[in-house]
GUDRENTOR-198045 format. One line per field, with one value per residue: residue in one letter; residue number from 1; x, y, z of N, C-alpha, C, O in turn. Coordinates in nm, 4 decimals, padded with zeros to 6 digits. Layout:
N
aa <- (A | ...);
i <- (NUM | ...);
n.east <- (X | ...);
n.north <- (Y | ...);
n.up <- (Z | ...);
ca.east <- (X | ...);
ca.north <- (Y | ...);
ca.up <- (Z | ...);
c.east <- (X | ...);
c.north <- (Y | ...);
c.up <- (Z | ...);
o.east <- (X | ...);
o.north <- (Y | ...);
o.up <- (Z | ...);
***
This chain:
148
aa <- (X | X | X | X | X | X | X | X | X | X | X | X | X | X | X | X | X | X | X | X | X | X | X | X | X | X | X | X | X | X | X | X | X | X | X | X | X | X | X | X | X | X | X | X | X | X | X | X | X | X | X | X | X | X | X | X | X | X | X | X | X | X | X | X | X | X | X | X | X | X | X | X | X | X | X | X | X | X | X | X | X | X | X | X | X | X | X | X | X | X | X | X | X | X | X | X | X | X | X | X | X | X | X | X | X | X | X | X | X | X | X | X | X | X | X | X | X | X | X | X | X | X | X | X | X | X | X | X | X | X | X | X | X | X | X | X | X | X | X | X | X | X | X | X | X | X | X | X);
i <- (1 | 2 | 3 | 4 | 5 | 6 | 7 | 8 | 9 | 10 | 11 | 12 | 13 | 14 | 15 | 16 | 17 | 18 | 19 | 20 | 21 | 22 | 23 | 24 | 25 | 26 | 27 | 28 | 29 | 30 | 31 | 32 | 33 | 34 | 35 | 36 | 37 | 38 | 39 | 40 | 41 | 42 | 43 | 44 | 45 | 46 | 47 | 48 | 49 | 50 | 51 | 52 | 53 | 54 | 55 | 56 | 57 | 58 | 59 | 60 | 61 | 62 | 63 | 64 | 65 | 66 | 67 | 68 | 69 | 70 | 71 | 72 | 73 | 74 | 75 | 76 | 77 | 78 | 79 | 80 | 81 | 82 | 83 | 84 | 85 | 86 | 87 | 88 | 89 | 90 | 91 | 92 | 93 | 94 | 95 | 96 | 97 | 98 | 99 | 100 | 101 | 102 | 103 | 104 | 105 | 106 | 107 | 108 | 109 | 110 | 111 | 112 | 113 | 114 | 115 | 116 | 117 | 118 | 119 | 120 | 121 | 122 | 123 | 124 | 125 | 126 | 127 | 128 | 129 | 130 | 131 | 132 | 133 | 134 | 135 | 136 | 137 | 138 | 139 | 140 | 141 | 142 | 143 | 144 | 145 | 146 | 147 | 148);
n.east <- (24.9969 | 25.1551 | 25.2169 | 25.4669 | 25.4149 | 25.5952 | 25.6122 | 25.4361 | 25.4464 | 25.2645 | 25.0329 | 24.8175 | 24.4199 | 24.1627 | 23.8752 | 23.4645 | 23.1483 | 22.9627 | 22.6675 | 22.6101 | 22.8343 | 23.0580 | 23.4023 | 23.5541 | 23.7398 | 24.0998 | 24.2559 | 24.5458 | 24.6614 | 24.9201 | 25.0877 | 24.8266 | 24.6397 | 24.5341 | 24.2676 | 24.1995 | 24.2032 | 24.0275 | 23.7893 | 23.8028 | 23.7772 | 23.5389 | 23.3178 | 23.3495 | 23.6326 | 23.8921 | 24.1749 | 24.5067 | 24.6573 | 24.9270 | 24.9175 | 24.8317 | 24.6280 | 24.2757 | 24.2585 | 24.0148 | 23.7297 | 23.5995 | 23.3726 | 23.4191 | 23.2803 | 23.0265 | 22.9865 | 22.8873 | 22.9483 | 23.0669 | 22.8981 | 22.6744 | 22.6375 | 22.5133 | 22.3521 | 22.1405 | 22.1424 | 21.9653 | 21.7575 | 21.5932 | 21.8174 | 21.6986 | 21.7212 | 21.7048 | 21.6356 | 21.6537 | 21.4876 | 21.4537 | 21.6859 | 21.8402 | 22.0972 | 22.2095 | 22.1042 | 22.2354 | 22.3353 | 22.1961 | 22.1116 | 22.1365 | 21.9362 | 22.0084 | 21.8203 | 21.8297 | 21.7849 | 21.7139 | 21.4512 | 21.2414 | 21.1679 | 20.9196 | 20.8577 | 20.8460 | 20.6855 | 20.4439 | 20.3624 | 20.4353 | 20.3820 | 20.2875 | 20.4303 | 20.6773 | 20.7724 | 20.8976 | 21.0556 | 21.2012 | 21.3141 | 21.4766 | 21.6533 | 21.7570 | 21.8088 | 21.6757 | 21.6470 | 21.4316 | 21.2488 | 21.1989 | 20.9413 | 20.7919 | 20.9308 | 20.8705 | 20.6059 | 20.5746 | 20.6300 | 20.9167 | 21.2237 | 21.4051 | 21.6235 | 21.8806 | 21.7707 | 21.6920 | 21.6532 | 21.4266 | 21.2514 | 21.2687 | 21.3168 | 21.6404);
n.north <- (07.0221 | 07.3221 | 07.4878 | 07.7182 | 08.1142 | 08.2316 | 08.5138 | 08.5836 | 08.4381 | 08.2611 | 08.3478 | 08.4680 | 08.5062 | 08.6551 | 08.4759 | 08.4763 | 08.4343 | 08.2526 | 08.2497 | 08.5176 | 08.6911 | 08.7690 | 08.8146 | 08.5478 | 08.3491 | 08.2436 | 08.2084 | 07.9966 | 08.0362 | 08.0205 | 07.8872 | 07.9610 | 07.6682 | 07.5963 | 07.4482 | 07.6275 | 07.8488 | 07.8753 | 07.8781 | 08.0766 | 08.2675 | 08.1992 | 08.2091 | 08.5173 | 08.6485 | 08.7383 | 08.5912 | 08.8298 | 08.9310 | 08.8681 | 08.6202 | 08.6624 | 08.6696 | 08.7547 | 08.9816 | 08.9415 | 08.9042 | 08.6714 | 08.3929 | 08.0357 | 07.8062 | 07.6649 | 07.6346 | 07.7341 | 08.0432 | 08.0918 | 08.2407 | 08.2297 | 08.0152 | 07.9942 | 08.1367 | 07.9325 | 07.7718 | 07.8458 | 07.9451 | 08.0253 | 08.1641 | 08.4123 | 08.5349 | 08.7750 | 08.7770 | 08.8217 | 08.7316 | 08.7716 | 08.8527 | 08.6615 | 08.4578 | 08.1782 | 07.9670 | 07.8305 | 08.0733 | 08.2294 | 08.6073 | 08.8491 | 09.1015 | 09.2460 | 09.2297 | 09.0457 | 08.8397 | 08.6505 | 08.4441 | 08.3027 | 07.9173 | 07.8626 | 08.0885 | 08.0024 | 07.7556 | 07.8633 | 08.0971 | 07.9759 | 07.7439 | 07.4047 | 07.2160 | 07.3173 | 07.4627 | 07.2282 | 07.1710 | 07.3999 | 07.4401 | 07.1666 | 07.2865 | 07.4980 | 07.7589 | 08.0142 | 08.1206 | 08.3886 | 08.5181 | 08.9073 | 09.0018 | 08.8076 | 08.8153 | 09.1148 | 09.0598 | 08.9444 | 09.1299 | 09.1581 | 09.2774 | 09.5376 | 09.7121 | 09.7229 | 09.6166 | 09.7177 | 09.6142 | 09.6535 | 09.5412 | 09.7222 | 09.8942 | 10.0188);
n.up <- (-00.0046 | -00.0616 | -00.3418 | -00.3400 | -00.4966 | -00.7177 | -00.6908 | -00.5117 | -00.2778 | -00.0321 | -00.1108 | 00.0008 | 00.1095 | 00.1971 | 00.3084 | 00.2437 | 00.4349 | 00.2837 | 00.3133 | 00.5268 | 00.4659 | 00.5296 | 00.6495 | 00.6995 | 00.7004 | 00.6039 | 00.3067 | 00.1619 | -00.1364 | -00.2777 | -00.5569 | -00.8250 | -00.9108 | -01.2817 | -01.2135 | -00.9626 | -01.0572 | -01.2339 | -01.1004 | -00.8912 | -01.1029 | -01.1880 | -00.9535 | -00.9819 | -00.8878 | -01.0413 | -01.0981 | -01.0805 | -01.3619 | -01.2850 | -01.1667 | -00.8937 | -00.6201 | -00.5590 | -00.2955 | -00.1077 | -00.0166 | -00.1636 | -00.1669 | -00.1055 | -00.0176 | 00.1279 | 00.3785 | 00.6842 | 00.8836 | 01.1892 | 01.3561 | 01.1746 | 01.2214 | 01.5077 | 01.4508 | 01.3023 | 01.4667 | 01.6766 | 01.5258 | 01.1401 | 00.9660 | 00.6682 | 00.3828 | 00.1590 | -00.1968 | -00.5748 | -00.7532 | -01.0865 | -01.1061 | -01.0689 | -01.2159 | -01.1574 | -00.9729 | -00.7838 | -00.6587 | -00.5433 | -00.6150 | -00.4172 | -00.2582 | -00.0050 | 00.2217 | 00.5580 | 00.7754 | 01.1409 | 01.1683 | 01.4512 | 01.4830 | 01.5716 | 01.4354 | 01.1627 | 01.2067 | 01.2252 | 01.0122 | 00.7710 | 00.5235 | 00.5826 | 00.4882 | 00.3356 | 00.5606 | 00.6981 | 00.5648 | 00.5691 | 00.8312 | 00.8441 | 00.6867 | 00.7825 | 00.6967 | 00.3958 | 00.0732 | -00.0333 | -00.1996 | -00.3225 | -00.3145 | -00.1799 | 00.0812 | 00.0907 | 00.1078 | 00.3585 | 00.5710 | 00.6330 | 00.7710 | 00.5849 | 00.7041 | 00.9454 | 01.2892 | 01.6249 | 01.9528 | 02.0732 | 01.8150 | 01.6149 | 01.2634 | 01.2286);
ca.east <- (25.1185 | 25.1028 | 25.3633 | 25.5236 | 25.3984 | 25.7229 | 25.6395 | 25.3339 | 25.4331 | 25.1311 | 24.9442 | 24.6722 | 24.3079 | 24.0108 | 23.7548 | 23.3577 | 23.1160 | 22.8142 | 22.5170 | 22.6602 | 22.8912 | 23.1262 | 23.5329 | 23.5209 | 23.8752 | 24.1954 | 24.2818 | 24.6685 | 24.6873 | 25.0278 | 25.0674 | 24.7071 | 24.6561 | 24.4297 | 24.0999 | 24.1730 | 24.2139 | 23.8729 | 23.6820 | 23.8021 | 23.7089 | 23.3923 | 23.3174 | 23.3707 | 23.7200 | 23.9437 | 24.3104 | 24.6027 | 24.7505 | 25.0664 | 24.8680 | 24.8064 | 24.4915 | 24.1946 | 24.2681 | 23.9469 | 23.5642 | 23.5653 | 23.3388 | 23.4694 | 23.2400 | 22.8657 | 23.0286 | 22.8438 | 23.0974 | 23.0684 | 22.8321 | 22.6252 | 22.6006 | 22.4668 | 22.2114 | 22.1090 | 22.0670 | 21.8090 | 21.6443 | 21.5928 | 21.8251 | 21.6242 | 21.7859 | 21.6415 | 21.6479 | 21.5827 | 21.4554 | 21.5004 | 21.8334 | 21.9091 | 22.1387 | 22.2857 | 21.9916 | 22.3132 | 22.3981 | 22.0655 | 22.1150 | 22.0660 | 21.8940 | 22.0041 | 21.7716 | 21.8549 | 21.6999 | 21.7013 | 21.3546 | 21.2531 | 21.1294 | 20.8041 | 20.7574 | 20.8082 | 20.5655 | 20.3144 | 20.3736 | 20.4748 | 20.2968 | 20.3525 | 20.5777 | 20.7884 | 20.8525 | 20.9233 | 21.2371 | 21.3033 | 21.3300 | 21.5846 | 21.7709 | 21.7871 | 21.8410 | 21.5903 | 21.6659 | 21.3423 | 21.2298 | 21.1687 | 20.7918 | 20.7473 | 20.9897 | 20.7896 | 20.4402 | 20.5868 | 20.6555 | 21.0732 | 21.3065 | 21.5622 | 21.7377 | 21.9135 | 21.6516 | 21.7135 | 21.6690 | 21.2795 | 21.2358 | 21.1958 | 21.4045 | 21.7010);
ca.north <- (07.0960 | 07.4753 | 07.5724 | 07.8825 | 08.1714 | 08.3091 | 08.6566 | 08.6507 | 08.3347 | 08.1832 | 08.4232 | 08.4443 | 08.5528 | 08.6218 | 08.4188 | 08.5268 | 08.3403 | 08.2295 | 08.3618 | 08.6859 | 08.7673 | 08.8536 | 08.7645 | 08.4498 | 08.2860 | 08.2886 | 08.0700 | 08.0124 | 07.9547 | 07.9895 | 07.9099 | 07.8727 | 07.6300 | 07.6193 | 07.4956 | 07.7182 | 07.9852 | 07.8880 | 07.8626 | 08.1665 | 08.3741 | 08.1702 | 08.3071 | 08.6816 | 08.6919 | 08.6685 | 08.6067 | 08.9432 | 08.8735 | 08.8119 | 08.5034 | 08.7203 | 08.5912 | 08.8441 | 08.9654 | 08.9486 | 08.8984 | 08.5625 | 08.2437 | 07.9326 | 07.7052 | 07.7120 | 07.5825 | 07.8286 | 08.0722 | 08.0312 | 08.3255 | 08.1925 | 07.8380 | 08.0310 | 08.1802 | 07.8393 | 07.6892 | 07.9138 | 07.9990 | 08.0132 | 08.2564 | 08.4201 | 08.6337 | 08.8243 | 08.7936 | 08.8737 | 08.5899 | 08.8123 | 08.8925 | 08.5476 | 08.3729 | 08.1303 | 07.9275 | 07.8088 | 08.1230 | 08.4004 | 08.7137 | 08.9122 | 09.2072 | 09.3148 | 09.1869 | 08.9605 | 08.8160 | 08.4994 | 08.4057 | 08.1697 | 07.8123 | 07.9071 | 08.1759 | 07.9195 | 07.6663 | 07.9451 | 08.1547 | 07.9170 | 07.6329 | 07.2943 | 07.1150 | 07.4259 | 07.4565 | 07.0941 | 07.2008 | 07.5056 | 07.3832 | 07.1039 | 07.3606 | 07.6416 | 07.9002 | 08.0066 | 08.2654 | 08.4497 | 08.6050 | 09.0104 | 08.9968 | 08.7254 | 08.9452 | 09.2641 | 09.0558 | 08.8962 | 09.2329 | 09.1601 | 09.4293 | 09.5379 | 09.7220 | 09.6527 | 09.5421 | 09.7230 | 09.4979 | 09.6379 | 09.4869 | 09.8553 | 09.9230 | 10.1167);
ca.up <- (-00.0250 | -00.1275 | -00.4262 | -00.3657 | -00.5821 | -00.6791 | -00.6493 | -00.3891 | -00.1833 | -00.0561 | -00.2295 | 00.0942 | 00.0286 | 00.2571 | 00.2373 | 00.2994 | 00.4798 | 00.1676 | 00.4053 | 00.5723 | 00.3312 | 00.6413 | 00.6245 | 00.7636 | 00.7094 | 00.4884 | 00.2353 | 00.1003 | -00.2127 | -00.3160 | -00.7093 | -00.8199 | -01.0571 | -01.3797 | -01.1982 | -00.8867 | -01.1188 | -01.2784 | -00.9522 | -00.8744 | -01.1953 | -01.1476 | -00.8418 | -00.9743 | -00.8275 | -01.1304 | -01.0456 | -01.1311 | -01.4835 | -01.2570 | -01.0475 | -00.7414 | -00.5561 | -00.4951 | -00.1687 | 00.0110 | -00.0622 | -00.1910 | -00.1299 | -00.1453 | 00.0104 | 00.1834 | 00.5359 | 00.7446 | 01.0061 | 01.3574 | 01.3814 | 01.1057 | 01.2976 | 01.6087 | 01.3990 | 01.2722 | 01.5730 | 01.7039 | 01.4062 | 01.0172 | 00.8131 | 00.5850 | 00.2547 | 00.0196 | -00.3346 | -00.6436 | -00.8836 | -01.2100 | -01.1659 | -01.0450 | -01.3054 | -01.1031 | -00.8566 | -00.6792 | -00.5412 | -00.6013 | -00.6818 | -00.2935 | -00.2410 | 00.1541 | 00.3389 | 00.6146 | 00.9634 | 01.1628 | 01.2205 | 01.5070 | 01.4554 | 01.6117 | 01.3656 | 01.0627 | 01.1622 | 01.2160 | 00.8833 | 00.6450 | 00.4531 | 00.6804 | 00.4167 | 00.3490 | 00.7022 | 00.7637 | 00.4491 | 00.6138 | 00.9636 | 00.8282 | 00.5992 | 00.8524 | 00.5689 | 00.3076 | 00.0131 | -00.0395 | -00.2812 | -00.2868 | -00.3439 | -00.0426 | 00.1854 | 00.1703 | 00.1968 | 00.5399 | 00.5990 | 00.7095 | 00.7845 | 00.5666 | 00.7925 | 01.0719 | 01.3077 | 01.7325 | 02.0637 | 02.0928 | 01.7321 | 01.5313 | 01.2499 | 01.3089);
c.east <- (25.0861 | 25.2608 | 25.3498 | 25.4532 | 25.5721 | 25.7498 | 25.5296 | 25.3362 | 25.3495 | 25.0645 | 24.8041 | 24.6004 | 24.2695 | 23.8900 | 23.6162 | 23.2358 | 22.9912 | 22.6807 | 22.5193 | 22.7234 | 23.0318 | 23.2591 | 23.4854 | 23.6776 | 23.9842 | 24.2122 | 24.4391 | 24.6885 | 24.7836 | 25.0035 | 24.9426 | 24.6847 | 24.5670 | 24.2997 | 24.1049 | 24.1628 | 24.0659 | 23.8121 | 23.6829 | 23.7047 | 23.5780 | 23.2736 | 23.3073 | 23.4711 | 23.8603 | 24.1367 | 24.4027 | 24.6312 | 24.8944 | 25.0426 | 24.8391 | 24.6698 | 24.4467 | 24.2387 | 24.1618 | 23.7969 | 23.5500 | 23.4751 | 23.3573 | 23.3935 | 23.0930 | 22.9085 | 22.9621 | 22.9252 | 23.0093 | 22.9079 | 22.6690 | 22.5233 | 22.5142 | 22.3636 | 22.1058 | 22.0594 | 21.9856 | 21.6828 | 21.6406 | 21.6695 | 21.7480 | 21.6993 | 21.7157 | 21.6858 | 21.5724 | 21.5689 | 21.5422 | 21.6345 | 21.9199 | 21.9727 | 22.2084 | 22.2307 | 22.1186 | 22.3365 | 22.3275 | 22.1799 | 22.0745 | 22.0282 | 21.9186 | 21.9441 | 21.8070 | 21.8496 | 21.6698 | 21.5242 | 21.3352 | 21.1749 | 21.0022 | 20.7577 | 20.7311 | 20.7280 | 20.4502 | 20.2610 | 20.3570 | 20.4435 | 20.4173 | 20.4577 | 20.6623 | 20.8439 | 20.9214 | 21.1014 | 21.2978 | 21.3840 | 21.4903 | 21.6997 | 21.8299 | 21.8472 | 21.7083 | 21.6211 | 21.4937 | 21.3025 | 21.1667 | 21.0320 | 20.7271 | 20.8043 | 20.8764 | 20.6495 | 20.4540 | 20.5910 | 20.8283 | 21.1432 | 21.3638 | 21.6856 | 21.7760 | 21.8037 | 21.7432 | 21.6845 | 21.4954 | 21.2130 | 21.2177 | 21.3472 | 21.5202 | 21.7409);
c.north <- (07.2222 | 07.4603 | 07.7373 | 07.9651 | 08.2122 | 08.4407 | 08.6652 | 08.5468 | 08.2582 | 08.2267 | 08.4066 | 08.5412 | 08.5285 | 08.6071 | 08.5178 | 08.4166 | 08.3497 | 08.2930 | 08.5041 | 08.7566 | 08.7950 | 08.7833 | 08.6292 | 08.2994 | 08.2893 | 08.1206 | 08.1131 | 07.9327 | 07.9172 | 07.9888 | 07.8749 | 07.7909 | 07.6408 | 07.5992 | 07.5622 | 07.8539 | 08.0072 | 07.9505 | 08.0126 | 08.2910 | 08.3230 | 08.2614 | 08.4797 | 08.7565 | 08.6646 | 08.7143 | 08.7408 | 08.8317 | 08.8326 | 08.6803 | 08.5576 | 08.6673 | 08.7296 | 08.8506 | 08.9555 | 08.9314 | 08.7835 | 08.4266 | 08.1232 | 07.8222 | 07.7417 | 07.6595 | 07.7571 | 07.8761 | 08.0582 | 08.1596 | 08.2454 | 08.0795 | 07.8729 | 08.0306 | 08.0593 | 07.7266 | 07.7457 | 07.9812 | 07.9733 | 08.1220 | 08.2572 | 08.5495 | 08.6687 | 08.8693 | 08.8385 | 08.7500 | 08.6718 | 08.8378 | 08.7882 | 08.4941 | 08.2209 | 08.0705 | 07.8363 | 07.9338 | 08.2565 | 08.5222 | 08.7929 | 09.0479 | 09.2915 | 09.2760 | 09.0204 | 08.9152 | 08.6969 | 08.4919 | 08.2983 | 08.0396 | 07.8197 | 07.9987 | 08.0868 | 07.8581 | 07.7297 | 07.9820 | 08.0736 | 07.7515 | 07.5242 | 07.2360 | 07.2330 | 07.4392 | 07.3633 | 07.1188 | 07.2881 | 07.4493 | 07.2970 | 07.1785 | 07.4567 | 07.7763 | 07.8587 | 08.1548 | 08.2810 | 08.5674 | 08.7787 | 09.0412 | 08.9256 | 08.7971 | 08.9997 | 09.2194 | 09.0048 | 09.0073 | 09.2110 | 09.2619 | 09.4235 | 09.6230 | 09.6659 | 09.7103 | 09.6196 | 09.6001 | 09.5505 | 09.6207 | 09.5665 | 09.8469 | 10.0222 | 10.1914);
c.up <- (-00.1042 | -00.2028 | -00.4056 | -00.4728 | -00.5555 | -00.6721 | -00.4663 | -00.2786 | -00.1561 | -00.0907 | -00.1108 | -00.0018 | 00.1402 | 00.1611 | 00.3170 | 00.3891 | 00.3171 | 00.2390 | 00.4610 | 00.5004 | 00.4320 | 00.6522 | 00.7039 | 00.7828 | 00.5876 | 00.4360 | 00.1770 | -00.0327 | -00.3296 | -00.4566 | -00.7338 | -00.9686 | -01.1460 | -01.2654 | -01.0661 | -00.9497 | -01.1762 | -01.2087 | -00.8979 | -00.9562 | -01.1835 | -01.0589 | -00.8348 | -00.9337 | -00.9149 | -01.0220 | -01.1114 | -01.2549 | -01.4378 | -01.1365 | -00.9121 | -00.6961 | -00.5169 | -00.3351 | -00.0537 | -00.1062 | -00.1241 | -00.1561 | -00.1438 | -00.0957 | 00.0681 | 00.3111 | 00.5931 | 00.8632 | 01.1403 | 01.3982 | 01.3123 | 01.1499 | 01.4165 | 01.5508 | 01.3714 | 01.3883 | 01.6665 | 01.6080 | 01.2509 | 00.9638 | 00.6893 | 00.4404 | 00.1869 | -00.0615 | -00.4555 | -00.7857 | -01.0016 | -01.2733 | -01.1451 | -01.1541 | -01.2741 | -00.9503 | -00.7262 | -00.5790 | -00.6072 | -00.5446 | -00.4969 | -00.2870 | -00.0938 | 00.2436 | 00.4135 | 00.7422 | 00.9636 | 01.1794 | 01.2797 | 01.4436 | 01.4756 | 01.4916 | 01.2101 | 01.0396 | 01.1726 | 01.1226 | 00.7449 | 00.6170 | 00.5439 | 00.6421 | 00.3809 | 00.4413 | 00.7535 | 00.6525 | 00.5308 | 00.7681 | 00.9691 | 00.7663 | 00.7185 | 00.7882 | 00.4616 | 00.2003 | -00.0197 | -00.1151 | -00.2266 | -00.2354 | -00.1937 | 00.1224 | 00.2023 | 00.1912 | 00.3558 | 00.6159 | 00.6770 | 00.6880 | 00.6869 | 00.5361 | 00.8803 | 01.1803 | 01.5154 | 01.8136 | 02.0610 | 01.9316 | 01.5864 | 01.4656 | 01.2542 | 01.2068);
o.east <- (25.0043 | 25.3709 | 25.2724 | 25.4179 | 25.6431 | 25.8606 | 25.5482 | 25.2497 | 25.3311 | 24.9792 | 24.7047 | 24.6339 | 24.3022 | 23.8379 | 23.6331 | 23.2728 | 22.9552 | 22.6130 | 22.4340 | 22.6901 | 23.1173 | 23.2380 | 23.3778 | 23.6918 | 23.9499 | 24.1983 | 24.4646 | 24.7189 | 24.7685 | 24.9185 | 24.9083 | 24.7020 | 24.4792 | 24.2359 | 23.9887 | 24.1179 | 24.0003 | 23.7744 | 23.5775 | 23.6159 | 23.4914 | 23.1853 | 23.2756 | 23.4638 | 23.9387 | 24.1833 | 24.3586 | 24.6301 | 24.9739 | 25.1209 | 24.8236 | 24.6096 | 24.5203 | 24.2513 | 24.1927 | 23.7807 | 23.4325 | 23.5479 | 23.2795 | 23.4434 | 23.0512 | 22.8016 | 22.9920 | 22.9725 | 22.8966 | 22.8253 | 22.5741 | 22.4036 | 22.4306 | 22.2758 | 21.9906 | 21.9748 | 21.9326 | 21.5737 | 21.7036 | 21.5967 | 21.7259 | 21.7002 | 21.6414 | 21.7589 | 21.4576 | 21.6401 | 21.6629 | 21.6824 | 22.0384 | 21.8806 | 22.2563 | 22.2803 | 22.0884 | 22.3529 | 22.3699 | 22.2789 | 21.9566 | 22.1209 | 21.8529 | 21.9943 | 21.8104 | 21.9268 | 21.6236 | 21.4937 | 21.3749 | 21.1131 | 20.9428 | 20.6423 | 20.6247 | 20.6716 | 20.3481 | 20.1454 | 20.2891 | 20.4825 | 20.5379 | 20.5555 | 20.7658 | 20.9669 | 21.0022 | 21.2172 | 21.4146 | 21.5043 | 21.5855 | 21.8176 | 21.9507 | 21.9156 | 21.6556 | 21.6177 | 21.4313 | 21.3231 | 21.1037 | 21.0122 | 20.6418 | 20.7452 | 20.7916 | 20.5705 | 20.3724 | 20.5568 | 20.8414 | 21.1269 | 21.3985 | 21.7750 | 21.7251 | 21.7547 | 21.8537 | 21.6881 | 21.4259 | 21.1135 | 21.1752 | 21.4521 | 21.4807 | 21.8030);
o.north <- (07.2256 | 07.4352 | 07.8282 | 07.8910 | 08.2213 | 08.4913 | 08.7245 | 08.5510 | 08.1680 | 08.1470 | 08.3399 | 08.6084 | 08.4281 | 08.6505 | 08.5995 | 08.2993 | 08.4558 | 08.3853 | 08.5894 | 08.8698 | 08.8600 | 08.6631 | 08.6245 | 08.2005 | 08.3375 | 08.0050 | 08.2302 | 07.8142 | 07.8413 | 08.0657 | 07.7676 | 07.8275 | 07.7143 | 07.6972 | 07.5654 | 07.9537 | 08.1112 | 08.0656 | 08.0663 | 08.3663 | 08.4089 | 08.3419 | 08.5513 | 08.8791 | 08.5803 | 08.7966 | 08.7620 | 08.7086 | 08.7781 | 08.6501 | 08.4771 | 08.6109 | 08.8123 | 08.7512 | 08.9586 | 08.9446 | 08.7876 | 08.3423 | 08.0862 | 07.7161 | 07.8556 | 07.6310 | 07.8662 | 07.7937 | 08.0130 | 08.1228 | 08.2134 | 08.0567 | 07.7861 | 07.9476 | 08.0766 | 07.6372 | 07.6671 | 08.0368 | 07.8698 | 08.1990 | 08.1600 | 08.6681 | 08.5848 | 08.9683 | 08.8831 | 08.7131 | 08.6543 | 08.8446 | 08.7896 | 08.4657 | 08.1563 | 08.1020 | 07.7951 | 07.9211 | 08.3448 | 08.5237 | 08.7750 | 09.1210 | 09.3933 | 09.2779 | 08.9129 | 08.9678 | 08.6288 | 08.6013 | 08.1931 | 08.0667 | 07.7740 | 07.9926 | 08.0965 | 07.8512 | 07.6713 | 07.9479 | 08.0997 | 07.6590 | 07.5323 | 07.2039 | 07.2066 | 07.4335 | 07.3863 | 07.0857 | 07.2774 | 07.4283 | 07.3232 | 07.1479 | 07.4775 | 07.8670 | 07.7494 | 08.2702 | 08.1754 | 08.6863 | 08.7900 | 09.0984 | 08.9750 | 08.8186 | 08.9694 | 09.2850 | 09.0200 | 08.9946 | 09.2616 | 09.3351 | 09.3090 | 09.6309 | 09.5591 | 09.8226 | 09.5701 | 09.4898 | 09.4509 | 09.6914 | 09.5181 | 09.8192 | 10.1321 | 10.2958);
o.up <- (-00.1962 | -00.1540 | -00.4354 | -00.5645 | -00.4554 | -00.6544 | -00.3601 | -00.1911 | -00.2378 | -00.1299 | -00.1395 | -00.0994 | 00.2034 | 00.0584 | 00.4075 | 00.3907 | 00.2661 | 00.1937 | 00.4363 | 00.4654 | 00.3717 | 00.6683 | 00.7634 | 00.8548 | 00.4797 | 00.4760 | 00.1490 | -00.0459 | -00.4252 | -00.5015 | -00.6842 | -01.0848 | -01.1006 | -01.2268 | -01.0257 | -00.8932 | -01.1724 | -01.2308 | -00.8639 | -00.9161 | -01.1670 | -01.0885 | -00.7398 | -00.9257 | -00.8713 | -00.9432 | -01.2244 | -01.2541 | -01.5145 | -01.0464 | -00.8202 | -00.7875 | -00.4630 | -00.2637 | 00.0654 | -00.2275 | -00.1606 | -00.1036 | -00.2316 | -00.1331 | 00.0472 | 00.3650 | 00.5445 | 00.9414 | 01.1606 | 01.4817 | 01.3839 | 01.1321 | 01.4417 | 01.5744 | 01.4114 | 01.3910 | 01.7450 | 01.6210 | 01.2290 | 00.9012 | 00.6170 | 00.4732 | 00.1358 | -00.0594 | -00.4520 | -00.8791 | -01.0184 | -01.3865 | -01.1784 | -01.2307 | -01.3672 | -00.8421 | -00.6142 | -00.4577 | -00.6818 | -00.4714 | -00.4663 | -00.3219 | -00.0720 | 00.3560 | 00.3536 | 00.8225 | 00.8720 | 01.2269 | 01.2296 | 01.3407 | 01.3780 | 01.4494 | 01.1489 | 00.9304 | 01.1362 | 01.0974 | 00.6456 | 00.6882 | 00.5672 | 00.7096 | 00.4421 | 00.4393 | 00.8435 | 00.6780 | 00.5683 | 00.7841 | 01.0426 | 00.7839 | 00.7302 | 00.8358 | 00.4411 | 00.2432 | -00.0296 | -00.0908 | -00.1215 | -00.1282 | -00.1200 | 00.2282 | 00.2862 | 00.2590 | 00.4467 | 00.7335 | 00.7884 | 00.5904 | 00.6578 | 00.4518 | 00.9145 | 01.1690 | 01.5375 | 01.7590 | 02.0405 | 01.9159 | 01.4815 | 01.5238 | 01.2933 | 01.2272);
***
């Protein structure tokens, strides 16, 4: 059951997806209460001093979006981060870069038992340092594999 906000109603919010970052669905969350209000400011998305809900850019969960799921089932999402500025090993610190890599290229590249994690995870954040020795894009990446 959603309570009414009594100024903002359900008080919607877009959500983001946790890997892309990319809108990914709305949430209603009407009056929010103390620990939605936490979770929120948690998050980096503090509620208006009049209960209004951030309107957009939020994460609320690691459910991967439909796009996301594609990616995952042909390959490894790979992110890059930045350890140092990481405060928060739930949810690193990203630096931009971002590319599926296939399954083939994991068990080639990357130490056997790492791969056997990655493989099952199908996401890996990655540090900056390990990025630029794989040499991975990070730009956006054309169809004959050059960045664009």
């Amino acid at each position: 059951m959603i309570h009414l906000h009594p100024k903002h109603g359900v008080n919607p919010m877009l959500t983001n997806c946790y890997y892309c970052n990319e809108p990914n669905g709305i949430a209603l969350l009407g009056q929010p209460k103390s620990v939605v209000k936490q979770s929120l400011e948690k998050a980096g998305a503090p509620v208006g001093p009049d209960g209004e809900a951030p309107r957009r850019g939020v994460v609320i969960d690691k459910e991967p979006c439909h796009q996301c799921k594609k990616h995952m089932e042909t390959g490894v999402i790979f992110i890059s981060v930045d350890e140092e500025k990481t405060t928060d090993k739930e949810n690193p610190y990203r630096t931009g870069g971002w590319c599926v890599v296939t399954a083939a290229f994991v068990e080639r590249e990357i130490n056997p038992e790492v791969a056997k994690i990655l493989l099952k995870s199908r996401v890996a954040f990655v540090p900056d340092s390990v990025w630029d020795e794989i040499g991975l894009p990070r730009g956006e990446v054309n169809a004959a594999g050059a960045e664009a």
